[in-house]
C-alpha positions as a Markdown table, in Angstrom:
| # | Residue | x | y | z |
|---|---|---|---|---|
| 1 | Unk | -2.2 | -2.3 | 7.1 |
| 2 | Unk | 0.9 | -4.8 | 7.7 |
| 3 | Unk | 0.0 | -4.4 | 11.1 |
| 4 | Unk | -3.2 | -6.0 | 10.9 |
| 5 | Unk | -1.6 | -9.1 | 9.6 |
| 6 | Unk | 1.9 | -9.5 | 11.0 |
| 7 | Unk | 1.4 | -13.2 | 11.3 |
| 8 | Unk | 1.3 | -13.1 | 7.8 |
| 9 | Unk | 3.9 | -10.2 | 6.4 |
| 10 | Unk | 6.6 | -8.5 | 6.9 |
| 11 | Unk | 6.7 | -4.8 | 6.5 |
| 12 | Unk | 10.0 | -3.0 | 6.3 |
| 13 | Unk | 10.6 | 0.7 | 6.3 |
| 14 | Unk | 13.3 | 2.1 | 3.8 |
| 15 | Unk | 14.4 | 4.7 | 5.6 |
| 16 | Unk | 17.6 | 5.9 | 4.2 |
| 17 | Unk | 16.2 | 6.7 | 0.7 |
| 18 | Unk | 15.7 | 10.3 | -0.4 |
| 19 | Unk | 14.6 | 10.2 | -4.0 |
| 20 | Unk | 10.7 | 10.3 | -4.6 |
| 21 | Unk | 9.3 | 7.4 | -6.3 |
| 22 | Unk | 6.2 | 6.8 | -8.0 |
| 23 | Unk | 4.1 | 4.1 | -6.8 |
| 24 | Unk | 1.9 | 2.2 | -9.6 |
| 25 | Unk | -0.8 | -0.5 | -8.5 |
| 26 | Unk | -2.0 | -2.7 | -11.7 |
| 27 | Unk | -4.6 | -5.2 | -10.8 |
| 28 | Unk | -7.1 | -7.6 | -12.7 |
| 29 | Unk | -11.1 | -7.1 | -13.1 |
| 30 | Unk | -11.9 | -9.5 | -10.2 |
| 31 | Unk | -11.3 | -8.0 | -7.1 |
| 32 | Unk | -11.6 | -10.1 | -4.3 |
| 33 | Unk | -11.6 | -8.6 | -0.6 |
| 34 | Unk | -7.2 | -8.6 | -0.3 |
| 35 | Unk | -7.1 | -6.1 | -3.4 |
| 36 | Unk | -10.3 | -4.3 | -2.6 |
| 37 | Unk | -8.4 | -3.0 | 1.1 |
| 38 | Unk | -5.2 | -2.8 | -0.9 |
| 39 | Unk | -6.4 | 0.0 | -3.1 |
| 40 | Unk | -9.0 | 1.5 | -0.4 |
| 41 | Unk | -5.6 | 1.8 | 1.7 |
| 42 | Unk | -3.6 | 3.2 | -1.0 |
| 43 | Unk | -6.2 | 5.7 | -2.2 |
| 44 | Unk | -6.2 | 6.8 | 1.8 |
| 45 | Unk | -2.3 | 7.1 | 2.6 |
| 46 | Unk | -1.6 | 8.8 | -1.0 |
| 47 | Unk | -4.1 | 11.4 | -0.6 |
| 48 | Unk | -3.3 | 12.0 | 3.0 |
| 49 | Unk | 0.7 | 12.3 | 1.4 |
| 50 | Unk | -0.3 | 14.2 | -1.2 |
| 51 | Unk | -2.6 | 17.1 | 0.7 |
């Protein structure tokens, strides 16, 4: 996803970090198209992690 818009963002790989975390996305009703591909990417790269 970062590298669709690395004119934009940075994305930097912690790599050096073995403890699992939990990842929590919290986001208003409104959803423009930004947090609409945010969560469609999420619910793709979790459940791909997850299987």
């Amino acid at each position: 996803m970062a590298a669709a818009h690395r004119d934009r963002r940075t994305a930097l790989a912690i790599e050096d970090f073995e403890t699992p975390a939990l990842l929590a996305l919290v986001w208003r009703g409104g959803q423009g198209p930004a947090v609409r591909e945010l969560v469609r990417h999420a619910r793709r790269a979790f459940a791909a992690a997850s299987a």
